[in-house]
C-alpha positions in Angstrom: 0.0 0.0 0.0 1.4 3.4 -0.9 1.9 5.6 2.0 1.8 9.2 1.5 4.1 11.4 3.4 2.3 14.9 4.5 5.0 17.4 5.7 3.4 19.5 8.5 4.0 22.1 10.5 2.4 22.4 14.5 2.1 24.1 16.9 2.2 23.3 20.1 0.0 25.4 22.2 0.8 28.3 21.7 -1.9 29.3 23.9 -1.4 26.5 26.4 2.2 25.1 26.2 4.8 26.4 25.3 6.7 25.1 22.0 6.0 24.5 17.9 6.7 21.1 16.4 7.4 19.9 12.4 7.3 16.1 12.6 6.0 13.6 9.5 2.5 12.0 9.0 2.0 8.8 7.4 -1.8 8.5 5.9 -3.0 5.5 4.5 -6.6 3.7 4.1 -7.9 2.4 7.9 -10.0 -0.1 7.3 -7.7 -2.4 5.1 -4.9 -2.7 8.4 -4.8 -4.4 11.2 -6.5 -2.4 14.2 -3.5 -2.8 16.2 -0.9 -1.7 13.8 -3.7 1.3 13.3 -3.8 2.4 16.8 0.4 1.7 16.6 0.4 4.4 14.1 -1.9 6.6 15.6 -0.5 6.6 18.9 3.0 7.9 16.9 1.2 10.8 15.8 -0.1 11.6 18.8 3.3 11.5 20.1 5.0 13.9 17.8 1.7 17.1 19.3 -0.3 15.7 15.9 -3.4 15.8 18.1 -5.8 16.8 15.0 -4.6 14.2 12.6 -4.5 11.0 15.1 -7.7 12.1 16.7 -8.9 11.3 13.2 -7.8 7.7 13.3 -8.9 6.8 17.0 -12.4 8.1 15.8 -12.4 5.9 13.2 -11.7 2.9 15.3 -13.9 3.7 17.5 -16.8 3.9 15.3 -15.8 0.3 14.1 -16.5 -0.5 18.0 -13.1 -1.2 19.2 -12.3 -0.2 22.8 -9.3 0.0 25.2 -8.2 2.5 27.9 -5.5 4.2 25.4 -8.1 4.7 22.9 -10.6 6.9 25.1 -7.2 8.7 26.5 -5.6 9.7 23.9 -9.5 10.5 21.9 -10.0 12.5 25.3 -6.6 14.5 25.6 -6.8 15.1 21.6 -9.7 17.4 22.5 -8.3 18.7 25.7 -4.7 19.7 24.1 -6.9 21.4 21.2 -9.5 23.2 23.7 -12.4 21.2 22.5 -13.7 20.6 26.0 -17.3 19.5 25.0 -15.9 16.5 23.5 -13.0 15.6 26.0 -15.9 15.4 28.4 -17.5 12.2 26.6 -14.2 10.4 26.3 -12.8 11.5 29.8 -16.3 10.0 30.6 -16.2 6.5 28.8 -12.1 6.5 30.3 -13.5 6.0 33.9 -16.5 4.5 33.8 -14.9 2.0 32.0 -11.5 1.6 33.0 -11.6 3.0 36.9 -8.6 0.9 37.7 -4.5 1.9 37.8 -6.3 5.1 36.1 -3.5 8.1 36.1 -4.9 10.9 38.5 -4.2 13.5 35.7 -6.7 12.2 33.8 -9.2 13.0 36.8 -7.8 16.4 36.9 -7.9 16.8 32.8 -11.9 15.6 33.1 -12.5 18.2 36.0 -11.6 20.8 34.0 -13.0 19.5 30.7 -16.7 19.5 33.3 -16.2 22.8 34.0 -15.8 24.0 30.7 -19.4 23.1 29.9 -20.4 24.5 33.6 -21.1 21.1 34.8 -19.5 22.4 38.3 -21.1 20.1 40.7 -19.7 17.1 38.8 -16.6 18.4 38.4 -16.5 19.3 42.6 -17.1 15.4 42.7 -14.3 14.7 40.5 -11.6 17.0 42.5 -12.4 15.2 45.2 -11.3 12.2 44.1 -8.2 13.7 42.3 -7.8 14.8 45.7 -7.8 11.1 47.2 -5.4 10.0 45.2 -2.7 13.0 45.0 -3.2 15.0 48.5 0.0 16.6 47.9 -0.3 17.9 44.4 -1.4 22.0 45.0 -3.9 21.7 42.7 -5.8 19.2 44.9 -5.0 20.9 48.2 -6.2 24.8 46.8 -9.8 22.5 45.8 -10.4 21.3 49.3 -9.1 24.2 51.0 -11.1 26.5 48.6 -14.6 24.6 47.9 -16.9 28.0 48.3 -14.1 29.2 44.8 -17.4 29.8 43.0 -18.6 32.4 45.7 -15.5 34.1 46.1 -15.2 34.4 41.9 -19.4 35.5 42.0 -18.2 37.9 44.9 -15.4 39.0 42.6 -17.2 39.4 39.5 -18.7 42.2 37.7 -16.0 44.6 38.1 -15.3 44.7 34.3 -17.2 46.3 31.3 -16.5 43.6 28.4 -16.4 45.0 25.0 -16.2 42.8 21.3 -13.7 44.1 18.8 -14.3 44.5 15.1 -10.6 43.9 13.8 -10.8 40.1 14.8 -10.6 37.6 12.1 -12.3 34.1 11.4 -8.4 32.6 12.5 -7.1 33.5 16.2 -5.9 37.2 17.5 -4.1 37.5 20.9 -1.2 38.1 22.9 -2.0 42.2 23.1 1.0 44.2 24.4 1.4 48.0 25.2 3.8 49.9 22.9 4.2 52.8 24.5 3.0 54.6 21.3 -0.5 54.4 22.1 -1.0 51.2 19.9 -1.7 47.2 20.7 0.8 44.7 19.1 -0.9 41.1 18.8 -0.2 38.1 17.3 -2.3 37.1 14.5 -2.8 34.5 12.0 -5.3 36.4 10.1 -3.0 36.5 6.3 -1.9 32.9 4.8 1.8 32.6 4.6 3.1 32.2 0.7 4.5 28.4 1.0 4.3 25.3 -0.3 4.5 23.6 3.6 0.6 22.4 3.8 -0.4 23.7 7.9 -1.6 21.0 10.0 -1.5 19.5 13.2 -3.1 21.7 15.6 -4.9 24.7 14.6 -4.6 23.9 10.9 -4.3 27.8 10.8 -1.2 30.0 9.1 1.4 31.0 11.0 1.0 34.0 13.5 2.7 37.3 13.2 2.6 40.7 14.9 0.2 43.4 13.9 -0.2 46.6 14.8 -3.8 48.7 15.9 -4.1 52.1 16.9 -6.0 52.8 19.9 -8.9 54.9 19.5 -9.8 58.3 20.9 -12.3 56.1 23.5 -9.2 53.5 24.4 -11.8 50.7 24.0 -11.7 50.0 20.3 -9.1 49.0 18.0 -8.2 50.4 14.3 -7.2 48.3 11.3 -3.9 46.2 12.5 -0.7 46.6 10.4 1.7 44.1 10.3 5.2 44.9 12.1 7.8 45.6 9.4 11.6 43.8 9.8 12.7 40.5 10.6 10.6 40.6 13.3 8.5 38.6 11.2 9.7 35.4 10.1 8.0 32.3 8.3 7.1 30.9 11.3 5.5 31.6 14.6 5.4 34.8 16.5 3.9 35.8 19.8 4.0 37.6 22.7 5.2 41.0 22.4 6.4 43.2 25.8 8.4 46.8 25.3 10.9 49.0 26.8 9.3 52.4 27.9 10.7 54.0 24.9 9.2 51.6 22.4 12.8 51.3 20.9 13.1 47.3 22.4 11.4 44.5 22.0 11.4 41.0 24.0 9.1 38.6 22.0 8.4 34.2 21.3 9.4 33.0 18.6 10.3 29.6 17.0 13.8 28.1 17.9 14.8 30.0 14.4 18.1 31.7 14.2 19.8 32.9 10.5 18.1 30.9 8.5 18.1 28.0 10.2 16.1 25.7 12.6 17.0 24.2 16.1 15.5 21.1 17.6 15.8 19.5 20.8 17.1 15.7 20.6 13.4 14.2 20.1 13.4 16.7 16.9 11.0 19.1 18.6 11.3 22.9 17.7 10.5 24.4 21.0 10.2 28.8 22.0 12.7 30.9 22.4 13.1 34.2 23.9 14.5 37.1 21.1 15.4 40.6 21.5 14.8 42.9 18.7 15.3 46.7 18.1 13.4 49.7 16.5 15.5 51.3 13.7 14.7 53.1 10.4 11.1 51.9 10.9 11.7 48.3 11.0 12.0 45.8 13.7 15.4 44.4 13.2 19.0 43.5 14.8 17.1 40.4 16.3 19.2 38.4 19.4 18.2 35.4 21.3 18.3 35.6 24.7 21.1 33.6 26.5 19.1 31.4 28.9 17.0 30.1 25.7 17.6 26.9 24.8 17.5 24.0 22.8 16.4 21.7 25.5 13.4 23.2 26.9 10.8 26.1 26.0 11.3 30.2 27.3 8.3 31.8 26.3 6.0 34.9 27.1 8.1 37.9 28.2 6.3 40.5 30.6 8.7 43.4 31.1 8.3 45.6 34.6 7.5 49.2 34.8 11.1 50.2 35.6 12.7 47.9 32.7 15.2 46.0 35.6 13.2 42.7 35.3 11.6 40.1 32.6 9.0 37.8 33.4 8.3 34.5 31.3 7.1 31.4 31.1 9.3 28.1 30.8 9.4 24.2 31.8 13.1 24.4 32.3 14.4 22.3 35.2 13.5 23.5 38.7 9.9 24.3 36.8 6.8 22.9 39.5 4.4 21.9 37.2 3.7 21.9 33.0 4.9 25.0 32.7 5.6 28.0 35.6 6.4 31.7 35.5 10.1 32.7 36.0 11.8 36.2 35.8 15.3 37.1 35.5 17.0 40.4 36.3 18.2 42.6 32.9 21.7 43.4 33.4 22.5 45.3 30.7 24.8 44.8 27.7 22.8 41.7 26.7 23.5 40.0 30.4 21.2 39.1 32.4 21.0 37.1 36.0 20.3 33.2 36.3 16.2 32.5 36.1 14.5 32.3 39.5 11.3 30.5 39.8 8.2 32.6 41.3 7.4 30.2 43.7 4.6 28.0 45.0 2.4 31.0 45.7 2.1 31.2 42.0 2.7 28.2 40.3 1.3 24.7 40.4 1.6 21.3 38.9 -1.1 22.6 35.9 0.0 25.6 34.0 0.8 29.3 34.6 1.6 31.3 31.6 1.0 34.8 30.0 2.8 37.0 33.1 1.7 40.8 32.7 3.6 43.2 35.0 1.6 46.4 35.4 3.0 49.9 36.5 2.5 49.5 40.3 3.9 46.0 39.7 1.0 43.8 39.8 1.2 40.5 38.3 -1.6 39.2 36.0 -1.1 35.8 34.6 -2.9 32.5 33.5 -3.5 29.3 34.8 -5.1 26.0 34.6 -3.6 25.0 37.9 -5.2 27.9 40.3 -9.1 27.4 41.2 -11.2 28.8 38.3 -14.2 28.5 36.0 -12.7 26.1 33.5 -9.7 26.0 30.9 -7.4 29.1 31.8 -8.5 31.7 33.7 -6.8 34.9 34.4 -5.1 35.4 37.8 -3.9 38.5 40.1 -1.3 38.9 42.6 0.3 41.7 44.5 3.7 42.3 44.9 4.6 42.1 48.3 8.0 41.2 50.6 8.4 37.4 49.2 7.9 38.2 45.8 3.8 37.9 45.2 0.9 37.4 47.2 -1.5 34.3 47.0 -3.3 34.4 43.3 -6.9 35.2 42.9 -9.2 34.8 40.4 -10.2 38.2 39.0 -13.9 36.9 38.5 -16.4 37.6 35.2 -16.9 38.4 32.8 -12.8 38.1 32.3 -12.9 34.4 33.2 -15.3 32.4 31.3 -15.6 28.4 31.2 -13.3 28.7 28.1 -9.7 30.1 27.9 -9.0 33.5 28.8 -5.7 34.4 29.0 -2.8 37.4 27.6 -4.4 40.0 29.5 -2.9 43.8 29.8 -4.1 46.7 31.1 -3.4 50.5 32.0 -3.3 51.5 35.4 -4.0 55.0 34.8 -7.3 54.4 32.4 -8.3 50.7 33.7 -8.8 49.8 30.1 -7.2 46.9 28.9 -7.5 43.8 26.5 -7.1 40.5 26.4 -7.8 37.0 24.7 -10.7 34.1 24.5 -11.8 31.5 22.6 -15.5 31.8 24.8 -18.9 31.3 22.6 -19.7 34.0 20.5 -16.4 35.0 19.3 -15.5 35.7 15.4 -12.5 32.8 15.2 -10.6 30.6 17.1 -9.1 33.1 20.3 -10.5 36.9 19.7 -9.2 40.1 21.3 -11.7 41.6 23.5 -11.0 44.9 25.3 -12.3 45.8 29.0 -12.8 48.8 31.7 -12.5 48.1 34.8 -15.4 49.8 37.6 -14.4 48.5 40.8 -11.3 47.7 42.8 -10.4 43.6 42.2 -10.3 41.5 46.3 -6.4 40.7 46.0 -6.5 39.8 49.9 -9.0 37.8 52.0 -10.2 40.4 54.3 -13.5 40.0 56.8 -15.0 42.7 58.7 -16.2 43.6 62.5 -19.2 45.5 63.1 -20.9 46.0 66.2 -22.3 48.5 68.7 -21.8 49.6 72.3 -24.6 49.5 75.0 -25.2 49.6 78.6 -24.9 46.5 80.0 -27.9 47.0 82.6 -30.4 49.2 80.3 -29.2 48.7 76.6 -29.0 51.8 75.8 -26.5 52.6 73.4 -23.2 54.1 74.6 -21.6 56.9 72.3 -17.6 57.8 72.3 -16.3 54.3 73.6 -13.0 53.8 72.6 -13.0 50.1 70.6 -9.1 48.7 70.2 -8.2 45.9 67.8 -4.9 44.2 69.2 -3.5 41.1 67.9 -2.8 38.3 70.1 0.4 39.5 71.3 -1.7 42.4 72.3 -0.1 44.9 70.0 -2.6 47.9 69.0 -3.6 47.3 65.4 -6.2 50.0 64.9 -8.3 52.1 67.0 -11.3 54.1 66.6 -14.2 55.8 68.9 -18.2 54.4 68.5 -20.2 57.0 66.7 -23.0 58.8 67.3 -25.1 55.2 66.7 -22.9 53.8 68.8 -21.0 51.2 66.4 -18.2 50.3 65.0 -16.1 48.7 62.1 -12.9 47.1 61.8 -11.3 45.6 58.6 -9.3 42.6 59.6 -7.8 40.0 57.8 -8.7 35.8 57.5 -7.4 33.2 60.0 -6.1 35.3 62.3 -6.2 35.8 65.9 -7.6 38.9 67.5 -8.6 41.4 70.8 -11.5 44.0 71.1 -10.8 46.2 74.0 -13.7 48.5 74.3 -13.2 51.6 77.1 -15.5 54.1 78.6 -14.9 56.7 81.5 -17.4 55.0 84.8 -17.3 51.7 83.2 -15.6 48.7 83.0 -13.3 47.7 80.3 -14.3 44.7 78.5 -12.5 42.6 76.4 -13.3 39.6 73.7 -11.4 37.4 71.8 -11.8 36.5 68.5 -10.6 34.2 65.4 -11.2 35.0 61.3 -12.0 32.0 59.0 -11.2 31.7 56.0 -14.6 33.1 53.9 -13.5 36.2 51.7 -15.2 39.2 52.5 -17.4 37.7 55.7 -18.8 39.9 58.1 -22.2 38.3 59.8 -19.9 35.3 61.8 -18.0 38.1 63.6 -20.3 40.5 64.3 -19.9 41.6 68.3 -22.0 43.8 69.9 -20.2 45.5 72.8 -21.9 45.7 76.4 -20.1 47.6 79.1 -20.5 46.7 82.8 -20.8 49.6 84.9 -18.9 49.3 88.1 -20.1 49.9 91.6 -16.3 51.3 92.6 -16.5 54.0 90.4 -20.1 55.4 91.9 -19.5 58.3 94.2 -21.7 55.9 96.9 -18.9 53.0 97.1 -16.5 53.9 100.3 -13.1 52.1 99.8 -10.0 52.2 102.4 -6.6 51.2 102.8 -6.0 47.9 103.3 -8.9 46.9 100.7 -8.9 44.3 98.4 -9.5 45.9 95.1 -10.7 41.8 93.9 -12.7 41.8 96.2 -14.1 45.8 96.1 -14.6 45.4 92.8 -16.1 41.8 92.7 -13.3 40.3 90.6 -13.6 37.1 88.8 -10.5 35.4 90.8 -7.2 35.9 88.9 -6.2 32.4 88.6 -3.3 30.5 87.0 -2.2 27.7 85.8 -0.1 24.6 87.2 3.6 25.5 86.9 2.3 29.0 85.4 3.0 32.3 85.8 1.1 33.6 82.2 -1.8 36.1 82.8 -4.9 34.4 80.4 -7.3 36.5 78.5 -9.8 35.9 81.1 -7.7 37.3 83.4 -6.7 40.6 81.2 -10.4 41.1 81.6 -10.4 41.8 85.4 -6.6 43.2 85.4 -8.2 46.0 82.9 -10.8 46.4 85.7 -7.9 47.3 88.3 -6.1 49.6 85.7 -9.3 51.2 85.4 -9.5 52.1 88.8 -5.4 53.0 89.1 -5.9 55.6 86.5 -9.3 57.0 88.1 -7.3 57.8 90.6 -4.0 58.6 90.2 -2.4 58.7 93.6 -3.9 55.1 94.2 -1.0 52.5 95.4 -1.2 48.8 95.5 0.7 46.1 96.9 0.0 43.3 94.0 0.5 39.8 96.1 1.2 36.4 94.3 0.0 33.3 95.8 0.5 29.3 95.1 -1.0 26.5 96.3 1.3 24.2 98.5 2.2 21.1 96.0 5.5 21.3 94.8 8.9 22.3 97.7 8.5 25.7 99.7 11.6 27.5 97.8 10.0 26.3 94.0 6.8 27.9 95.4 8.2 30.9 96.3 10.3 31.4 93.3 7.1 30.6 91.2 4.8 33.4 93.3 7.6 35.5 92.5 7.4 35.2 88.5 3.3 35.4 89.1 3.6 38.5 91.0 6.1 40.1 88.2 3.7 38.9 85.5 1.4 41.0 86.6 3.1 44.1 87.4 4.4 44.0 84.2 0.6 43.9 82.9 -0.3 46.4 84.5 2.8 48.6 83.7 2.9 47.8 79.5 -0.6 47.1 78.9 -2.3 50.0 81.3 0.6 52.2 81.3 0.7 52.3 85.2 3.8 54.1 86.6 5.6 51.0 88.0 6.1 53.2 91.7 2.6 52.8 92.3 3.1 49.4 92.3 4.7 47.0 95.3 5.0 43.3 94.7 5.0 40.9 97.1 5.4 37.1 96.5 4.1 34.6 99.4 4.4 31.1 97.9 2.4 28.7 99.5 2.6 30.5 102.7 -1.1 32.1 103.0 -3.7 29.7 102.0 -7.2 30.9 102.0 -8.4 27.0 102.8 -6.9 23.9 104.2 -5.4 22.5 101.3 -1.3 21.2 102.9 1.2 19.2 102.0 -1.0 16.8 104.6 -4.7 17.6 103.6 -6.1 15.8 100.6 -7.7 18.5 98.3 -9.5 19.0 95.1 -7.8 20.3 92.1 -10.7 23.1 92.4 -9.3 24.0 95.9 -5.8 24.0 94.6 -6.5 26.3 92.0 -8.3 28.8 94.8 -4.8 29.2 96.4 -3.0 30.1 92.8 -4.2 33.4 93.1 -3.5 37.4 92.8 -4.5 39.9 95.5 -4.9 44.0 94.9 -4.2 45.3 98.4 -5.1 49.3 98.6 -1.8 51.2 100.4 -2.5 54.3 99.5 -5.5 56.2 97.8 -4.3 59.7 97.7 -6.5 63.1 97.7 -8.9 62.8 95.1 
């Protein structure tokens, strides 16, 4: 049988992945083989990125009724790898139903996605769960279970973008949009048909892409006819991925592993991406230079230059990358050097894959990923720069994010207009170029709120000018602010994290309440604390005290207890010390011996040395946290030496009567003139 050879050229996600391929296609008459050799042949194809053209043969067989667990995977990941989601979903489908067994988790994670690209979200909830079971540590699976309510964060997220079409897209694919600096968007397109006698195939089926040029218009939303880029900028075969120097003179850019003339392959004879350099001269795009840590062995794709020039981002699965492809940057040098790559980390990339890094002018980072939690196919992510490098990604919520790919997006600080790409329902071709303005600031942090009021304790009625203090648990002031004329309050705080209300009024107690955040983005309703002062009997002009009081017992203290072998004040107990600093500072010339006590297990000198750490415990309370002058207060430390019951060394006692000796006593020395 004569076999007909079918040069072709591929590429390899361009969208997705990150390199081009040229490999040869045998063709030949199915039904007159031998299934196996058939499937043999097919399964090469598939092998050299051919998804398009084996897809054809495993269709084939399978409509002859032949079936196997290769078949339905490679049928199912020739729709995946080619963003046809609505059909991965039946073969994903048929793969596990009928094959459950030794199954590659991947495949689980592949058929989650494909589910949520036709919003079958539910099922595709089930399905992470079980990708979950079988990987635990892959991130992917841990952000799912750790993240199940991602559907109401990206609904609380959404709507903060007006989405606009764009007349200049073609029938063939548009994206990849980069600022100029010249008030124009440079794309890659493969709107024209390249003059060549190479037939396309293999993925797209569509000419090669090159860069175009569009004039913003006066209402920075639309785009004018595109232009292609003149110079060698341009070559035969694939372009993408534009990002500029501020001066519009320099270009970093993808391209083809394709230097003078000639092609570079890895060892399998793949052509993977490169990173190239080029230059603005005499109204060209010339003087074009690789970039030195390209290479033949793996891809460098998808250049994102910062504000200040100093640093390119990109995408790459060079060694030391975490999942199928993550974001890197490198520092620019100068004089064509630049540092060693360093990977962004696990805050941003995943076992899936993060590609498309944007830098905008304040330094934000915008990128795309399959890995992160997200409607389906890529979504587009933010982070915030911060003192490790970037914050935790977050989805930035419709209509930007879609159950399709959305991906290559840009935008200007100043205007919030920007654009970026899709291959969503209702689009002109394959991926168009949609533009955006953005109304409303994006959640970039998972912050909850606390809202409450202050009242009267006795009659409820509501107490105006308290002061409210958030501290954190180590009791440093965080923020601070006075009830209003309503008598409540509001504090932003952020999620999982441990906090204090201290609320103060002059003639009545202090109070304070502990609290801890979840982890629900923008929550208010679980930590909303009304706040109900005490008033206290001292502080009435009728209350007589005298030297030699007890201010516990004066003031009708809960006792001030501690702990076996402890000498640290609980939050139950700041709540009466702020009682005794309340009356130290209503009057001013009050003194007070502060007395520790312990109960008698344990020897007389580890007793006395452990009243002694009690006793400075909680002068030093008193003194840091109620900024008591420390002369106003005496300690004195008695051990085991005063008990208030019978519990010895000889009496058998409860652990509730032990605990009665462990106490603190406020002893009145001096109250002064007022």
């Amino acid at each position: 049988m004569k076999k007909n050879l079918i040069l072709f050229t591929q590429i390899f996600a361009i969208k997705k992945y990150l390199f081009f391929y040229f490999a040869v296609i045998f063709s030949s008459p199915i039904l007159s083989q031998d299934q196996s050799k058939i499937i043999a042949k097919a399964d090469q194809v598939f092998k050299e990125f051919a998804y398009i053209d084996a897809r054809a043969i495993y269709l084939d067989v399978a409509q002859q009724g032949y079936t196997s667990k290769n078949l339905f995977s490679k049928l199912a990941d020739s729709y995946y790898f080619t963003a046809d989601m609505e059909n991965s979903v039946e073969w994903y489908e048929k793969l596990i139903q009928n094959y459950p067994e030794d199954l590659d988790p991947e495949y689980l994670f592949r058929y989650a996605q494909s589910l949520k690209s036709v919003e079958r979200y539910q099922e595709s909830d089930q399905i992470m769960n079980q990708f979950y079971e079988f990987t635990k540590g892959d991130k992917r699976a841990t952000q799912f279970i750790e993240k199940r309510n991602y559907l109401d964060f990206i609904d609380m997220q959404s709507g903060k973008f007006d989405l606009y079409s764009l007349s200049i897209n073609s029938e063939n694919s548009e994206y990849a949009p980069s600022f100029n600096g010249k008030n124009q968007i440079i794309f890659a397109s493969s709107r024209e048909k390249n003059v060549s006698d190479t037939k396309l195939h293999g993925w797209t089926k569509m000419p090669f892409l090159d860069f175009y040029s569009s004039n913003i218009s006066e209402d920075q939303l639309n785009l004018d006819e595109p232009v292609k880029l003149k110079g060698p900028i341009n070559s035969k075969f694939h372009e993408s991925s534009a990002t500029f120097s501020e001066d519009g003179t320099t270009v970093y850019f993808s391209r083809n592993n394709y230097n003078n003339n000639r092609i570079g392959k890895n060892k399998e004879g793949i052509i993977l991406l490169k990173l190239y350099q080029a230059t603005f001269k005499n109204d060209r795009w010339g003087d074009i230079v690789e970039l030195p840590f390209s290479s033949n062995n793996y891809s460098v794709s998808h250049p994102a230059l910062s504000a200040d020039g100093s640093k390119l981002y990109f995408a790459s699965d060079m060694p030391g990358t975490i999942g199928q492809s993550d974001l890197f940057v490198v520092d620019i040098l100068g004089n064509g050097k630049f540092s060693s790559p360093r990977n962004l980390g696990a805050s941003i990339n995943t076992e899936g894959r993060e590609t498309f890094p944007y830098i905008s002018k304040d330094g934000t980072l915008y990128f795309a990923s399959d890995g992160h939690v997200g409607l389906g196919g890529l979504d587009i992510f933010i982070a915030k720069p911060d003192e490790t490098g970037f914050s935790n990604a977050f989805n930035v919520g419709r209509p930007i994010n879609s159950p399709k790919d959305d991906f290559t997006f840009v935008i200007n600080d100043d205007t919030g207009v920007g654009f970026f790409a899709s291959n969503r329902k209702g689009g002109k071709g394959n991926d168009d170029l949609y533009s955006f303005k953005q109304t409303e600031e994006l959640i970039t942090s998972c912050l909850q709120y606390i809202e409450g009021s202050v009242k009267n304790s006795r009659t409820n009625e509501i107490l105006i000018g308290a002061s409210i203090t958030l501290l954190d648990d180590s009791r440093n002031v965080i923020d601070r602010m006075i009830s209003d004329d309503n008598g409540l309050y509001k504090f932003t705080i952020d999620c999982e994290t441990n906090y204090i209300l201290r609320t103060e009024l002059d003639n009545f107690l202090p109070r304070d309440i502990d609290l801890t955040s979840d982890d629900t983005f923008e929550f208010t309703h679980t930590v909303h604390i009304p706040l109900k002062l005490d008033e206290t009997t001292l502080l009435s002009t009728t209350v007589e005290i005298n030297i030699g009081d007890d201010l516990s017992k004066t003031l009708q203290l809960e006792p001030i207890y501690f702990g076996i072998d402890d000498a640290v004040i609980s939050s139950d107990d700041e709540v009466e010390l702020q009682k005794i600093i309340s009356v130290l500072k209503k009057y001013p010339e009050m003194k007070i011996d502060v007395c520790s006590h312990t109960d008698s297990r344990s020897s007389h000198w580890y007793n006395k040395k452990l009243s002694v750490e009690r006793m400075r415990a909680t002068i030093r309370y008193l003194v840091r946290q109620g900024g008591i002058d420390w002369r106003r207060l005496h300690g004195k430390a008695y051990g085991e030496r005063r008990p208030i019951n019978n519990c010895t060394d000889d009496t058998p006692c409860t652990e509730e009567q032990h605990q009665e000796n462990r106490r603190s006593e406020f002893i009145i020395t001096r109250i002064g003139t007022d």
